[in-house]
C-alpha positions in Angstrom: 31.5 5.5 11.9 32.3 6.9 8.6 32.1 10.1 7.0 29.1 9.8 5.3 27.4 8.1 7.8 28.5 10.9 10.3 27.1 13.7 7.9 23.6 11.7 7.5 23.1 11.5 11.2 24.2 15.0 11.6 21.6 16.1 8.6 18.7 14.0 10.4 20.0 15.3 14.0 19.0 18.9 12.5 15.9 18.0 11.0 14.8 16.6 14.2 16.1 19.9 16.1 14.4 22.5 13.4 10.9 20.0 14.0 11.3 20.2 17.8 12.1 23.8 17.5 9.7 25.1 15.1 6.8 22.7 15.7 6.1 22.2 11.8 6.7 18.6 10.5 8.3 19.8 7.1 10.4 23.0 6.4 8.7 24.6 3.2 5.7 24.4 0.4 7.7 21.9 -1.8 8.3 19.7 0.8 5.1 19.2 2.2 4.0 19.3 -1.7 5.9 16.2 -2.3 5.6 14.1 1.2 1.6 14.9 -0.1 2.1 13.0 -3.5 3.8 10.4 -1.9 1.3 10.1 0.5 -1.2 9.4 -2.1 0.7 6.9 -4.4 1.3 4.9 -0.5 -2.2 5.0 -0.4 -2.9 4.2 -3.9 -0.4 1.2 -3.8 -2.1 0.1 -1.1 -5.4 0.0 -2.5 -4.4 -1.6 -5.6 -2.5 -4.6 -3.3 -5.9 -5.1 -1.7 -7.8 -5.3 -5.0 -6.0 -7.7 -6.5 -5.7 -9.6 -3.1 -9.6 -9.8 -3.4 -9.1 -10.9 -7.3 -7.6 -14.2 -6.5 -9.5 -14.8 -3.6 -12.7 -14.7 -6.1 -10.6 -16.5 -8.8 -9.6 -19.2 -6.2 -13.9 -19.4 -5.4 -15.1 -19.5 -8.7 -12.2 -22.3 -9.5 -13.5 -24.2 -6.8 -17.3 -23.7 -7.9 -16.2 -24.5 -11.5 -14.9 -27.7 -10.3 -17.9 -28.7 -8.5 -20.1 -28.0 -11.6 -17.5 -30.5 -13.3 -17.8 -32.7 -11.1 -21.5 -32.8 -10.1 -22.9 -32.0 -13.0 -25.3 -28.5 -13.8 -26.9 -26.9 -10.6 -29.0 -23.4 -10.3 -27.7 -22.6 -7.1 -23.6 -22.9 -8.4 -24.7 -21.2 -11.5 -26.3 -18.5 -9.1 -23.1 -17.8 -7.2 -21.3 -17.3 -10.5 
């Protein structure tokens, strides 16, 4: 193993020890502060990936209803689901 592969297992071998030791997750404020904000922009990236999942799910229907309209000529129950 190299060297700085040694120091980074040692530096998350402590961080495991202090969390076993002092029951608390993260050491101080500005830590939790900033595993907080980048809880929220997970969260918020994840929301915006199922939005526009949902987008081109209803692009791909109204495509397809589009098409038919083309192809079948006018009908209130297609123009309804527009």
């Amino acid at each position: 193993m190299g060297s700085t592969e040694g120091q980074n297992a040692s530096v998350m071998l402590a961080a495991a020890n202090w969390r076993v030791r002092n029951n608390a997750s993260l050491p101080s404020k500005p830590c939790r502060a900033t595993a907080n904000l980048a809880g929220k922009a997970f969260s918020a990236s994840g929301q915006a990936a199922s939005a526009l999942h949902v987008m081109a799910i209803l692009q791909v229907y109204q495509a397809k209803l589009l098409k038919s309209l083309d192809e079948d000529g006018p009908d209130p129950e297609v123009f309804k689901e527009l």
